[in-house]
C-alpha positions in Angstrom: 59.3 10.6 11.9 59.4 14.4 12.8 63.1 15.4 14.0 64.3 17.9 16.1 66.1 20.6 14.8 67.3 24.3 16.4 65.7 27.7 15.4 68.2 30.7 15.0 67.1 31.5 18.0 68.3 28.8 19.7 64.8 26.9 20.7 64.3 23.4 19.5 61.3 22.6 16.8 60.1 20.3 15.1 60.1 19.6 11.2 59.2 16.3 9.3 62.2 15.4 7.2 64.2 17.4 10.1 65.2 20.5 7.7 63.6 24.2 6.8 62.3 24.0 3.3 64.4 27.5 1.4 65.6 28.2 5.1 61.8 29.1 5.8 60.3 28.8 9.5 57.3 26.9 9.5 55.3 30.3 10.3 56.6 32.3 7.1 55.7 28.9 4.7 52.2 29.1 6.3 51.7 33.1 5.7 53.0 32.7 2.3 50.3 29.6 1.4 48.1 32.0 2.7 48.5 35.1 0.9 49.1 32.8 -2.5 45.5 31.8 -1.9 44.5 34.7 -0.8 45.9 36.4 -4.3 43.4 34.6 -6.5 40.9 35.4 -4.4 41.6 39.4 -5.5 42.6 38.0 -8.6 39.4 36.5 -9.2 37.4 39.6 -7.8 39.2 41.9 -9.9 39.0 39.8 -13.1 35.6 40.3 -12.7 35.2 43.9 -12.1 37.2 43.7 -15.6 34.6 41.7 -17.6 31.7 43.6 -16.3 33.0 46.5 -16.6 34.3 46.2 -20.1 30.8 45.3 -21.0 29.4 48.2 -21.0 30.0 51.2 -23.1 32.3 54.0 -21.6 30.3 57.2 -21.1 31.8 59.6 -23.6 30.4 63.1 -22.6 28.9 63.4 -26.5 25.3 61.4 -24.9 22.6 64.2 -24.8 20.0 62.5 -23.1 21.7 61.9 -19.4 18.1 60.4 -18.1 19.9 57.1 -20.0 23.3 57.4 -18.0 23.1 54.2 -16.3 23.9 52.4 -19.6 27.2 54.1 -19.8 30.0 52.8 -17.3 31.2 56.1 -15.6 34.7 57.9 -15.5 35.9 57.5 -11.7 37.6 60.8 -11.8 34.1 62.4 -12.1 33.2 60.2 -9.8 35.9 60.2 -6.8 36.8 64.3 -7.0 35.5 65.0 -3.0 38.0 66.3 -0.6 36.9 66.2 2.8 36.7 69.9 4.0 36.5 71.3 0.5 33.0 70.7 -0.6 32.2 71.7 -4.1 35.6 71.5 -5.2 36.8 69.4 -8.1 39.5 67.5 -7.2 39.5 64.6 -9.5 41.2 61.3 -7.7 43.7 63.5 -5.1 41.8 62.1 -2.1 42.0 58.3 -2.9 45.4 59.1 -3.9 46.6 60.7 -0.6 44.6 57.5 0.7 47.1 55.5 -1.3 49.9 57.4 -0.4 48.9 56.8 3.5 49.5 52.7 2.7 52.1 53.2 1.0 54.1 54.9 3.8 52.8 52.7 6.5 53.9 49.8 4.6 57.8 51.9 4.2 57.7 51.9 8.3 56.5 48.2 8.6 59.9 47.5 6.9 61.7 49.7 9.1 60.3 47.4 11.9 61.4 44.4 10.6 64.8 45.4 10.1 64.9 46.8 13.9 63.7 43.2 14.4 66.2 41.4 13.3 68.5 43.7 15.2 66.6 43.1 18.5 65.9 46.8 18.7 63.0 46.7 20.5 62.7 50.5 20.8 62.8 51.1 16.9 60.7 48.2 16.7 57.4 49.9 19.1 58.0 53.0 16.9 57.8 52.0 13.6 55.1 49.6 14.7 53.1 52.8 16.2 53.7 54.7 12.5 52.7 51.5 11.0 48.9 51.4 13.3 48.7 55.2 12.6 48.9 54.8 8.3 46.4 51.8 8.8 43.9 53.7 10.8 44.2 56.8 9.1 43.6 54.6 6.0 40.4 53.2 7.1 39.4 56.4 8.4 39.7 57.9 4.8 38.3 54.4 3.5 34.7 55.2 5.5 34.6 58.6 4.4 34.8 57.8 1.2 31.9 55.4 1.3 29.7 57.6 3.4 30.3 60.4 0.6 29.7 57.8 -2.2 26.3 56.6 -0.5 25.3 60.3 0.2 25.8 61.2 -3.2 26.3 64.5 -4.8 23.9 66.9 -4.7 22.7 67.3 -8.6 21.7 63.8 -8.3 20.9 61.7 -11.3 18.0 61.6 -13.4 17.0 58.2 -14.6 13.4 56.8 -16.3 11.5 54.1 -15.3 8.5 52.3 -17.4 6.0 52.1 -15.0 2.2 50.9 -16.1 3.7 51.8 -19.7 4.2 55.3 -19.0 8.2 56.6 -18.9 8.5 58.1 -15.3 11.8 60.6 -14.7 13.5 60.4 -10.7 16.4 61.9 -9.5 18.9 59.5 -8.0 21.2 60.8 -5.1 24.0 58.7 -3.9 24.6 54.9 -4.4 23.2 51.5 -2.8 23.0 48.1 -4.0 19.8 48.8 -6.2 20.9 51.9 -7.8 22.9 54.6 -8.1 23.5 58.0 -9.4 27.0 57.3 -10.8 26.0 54.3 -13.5 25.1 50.8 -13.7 24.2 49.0 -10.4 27.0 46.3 -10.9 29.5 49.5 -10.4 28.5 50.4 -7.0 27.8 46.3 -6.0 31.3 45.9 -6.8 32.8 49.1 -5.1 31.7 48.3 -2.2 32.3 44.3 -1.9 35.7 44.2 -3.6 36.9 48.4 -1.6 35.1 46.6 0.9 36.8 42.8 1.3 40.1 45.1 0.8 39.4 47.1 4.0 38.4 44.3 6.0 42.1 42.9 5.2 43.9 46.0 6.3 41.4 46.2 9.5 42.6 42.8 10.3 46.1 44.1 9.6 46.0 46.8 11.9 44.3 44.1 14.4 47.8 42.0 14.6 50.0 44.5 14.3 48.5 45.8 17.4 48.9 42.6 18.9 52.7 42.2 17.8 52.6 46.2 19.2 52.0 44.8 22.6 53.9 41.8 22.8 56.9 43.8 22.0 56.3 46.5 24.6 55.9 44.3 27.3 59.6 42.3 26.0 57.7 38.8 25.2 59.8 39.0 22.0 63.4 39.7 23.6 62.2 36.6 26.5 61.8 34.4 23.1 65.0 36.2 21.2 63.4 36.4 18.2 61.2 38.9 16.5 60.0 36.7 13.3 56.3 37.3 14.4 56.8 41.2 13.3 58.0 39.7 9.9 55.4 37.1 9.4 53.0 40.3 10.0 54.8 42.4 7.5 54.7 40.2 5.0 50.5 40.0 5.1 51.1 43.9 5.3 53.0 44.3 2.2 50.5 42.2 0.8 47.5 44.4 1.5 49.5 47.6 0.6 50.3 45.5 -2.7 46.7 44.5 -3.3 45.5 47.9 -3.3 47.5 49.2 -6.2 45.6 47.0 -8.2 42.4 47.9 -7.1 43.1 51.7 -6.9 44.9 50.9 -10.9 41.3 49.1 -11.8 38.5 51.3 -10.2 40.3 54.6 -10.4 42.3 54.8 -13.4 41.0 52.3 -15.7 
């Protein structure tokens, strides 16, 4: 039989066995089953990437004949070395890193709303929520740039050979799709893009709810309830994003 029991915020709820399992709103348990679940989902994704890519042979630079690249797994910092603004520069991994950065922060200002939450400070709350929608978008902003330079390629291309009605046939490859690319093997752009991808479409969601939470506590639906657990139960999905991608930023960039 389900009991009634009080919140800390004074409203009555209802919980079968009539207590809080570890002092745990029914909410937070159901955002923490979720990201657990969601974690081998990544984990499974990522352990994956790792077998692949550790079966194929790390280009070492001594290779003459780069028509045969494609065997050879590539470095990502030759890879990921654009800066928007700066073309033709080498800058080896500083963009995705000020990307990383950017999720980082927002994820510092998602605390800082949680503790003005439990404070009822609804003004600190709206302005660390803003900083928090700003580090999101900005991060999915440098996310699509980074894909639309990764499809478009650089310009020396790469040239590859095809036997075609037995004759070897050379091409120059420019950019990446899901058949080929310039940078390697196809299974290293396939899984760019679905695992950077299935990441970004977390963090879009992200931003989607903390929006939401944004404008609930502007209009004071969270002071007319007295408690501001929703902005935690959001943070907590936020962390979790921000925490995801320092494994895939530690797997595709540096590894």
């Amino acid at each position: 039989m389900a009991s009634t029991v009080t919140s800390t915020s004074g409203e009555p709820k209802l919980w079968l066995g009539g207590v809080e399992p570890m002092k745990a709103s029914y909410g937070k348990l159901m955002m923490w089953f979720f990201l657990i679940s969601d974690t081998f989902t990544f984990s499974a994704l990522l352990v994956s990437y790792g077998l692949i890519r550790f079966s194929f042979p790390a280009y070492s630079g001594e290779v003459a004949d780069f028509a045969f690249s494609n065997l050879y797994w590539p470095i990502p910092e030759k890879v990921f070395a654009a800066v928007p603004f700066l073309h033709g520069v080498y800058l080896p991994l500083v963009f995705v890193g000020i990307m990383t950065f950017i999720l980082i922060f927002s994820s510092v200002t998602m605390v800082l709303a949680v503790e003005a939450g439990h404070r009822m400070d609804r003004k600190n709350v709206e302005k660390y929520l803003l900083w928090t929608l700003l580090g999101g978008i900005t991060f999915l902003g440098c996310q699509a740039w980074e894909w639309a330079h990764f499809i478009h390629g650089t310009d020396e291309g790469s040239v590859v050979k095809e036997l075609i009605n037995g004759q070897w046939i050379e091409r120059t490859v420019f950019g990446a799709s899901l058949k080929e690319n310039q940078y390697g093997p196809v299974p290293f752009a396939d899984l760019f893009f679905f695992i950077t991808g299935f990441h970004g479409t977390h963090v879009f969601s992200g931003v989607i709810l903390n929006y939401l939470i944004f404008y609930r506590t502007s209009t004071g639906f969270y002071d007319r309830r007295g408690s501001y657990e929703m902005v935690e139960k959001v943070g907590l999905y936020w962390h979790f994003v921000d925490l995801v991608w320092v494994f895939v930023f530690t797997f595709f960039y540096l590894v």
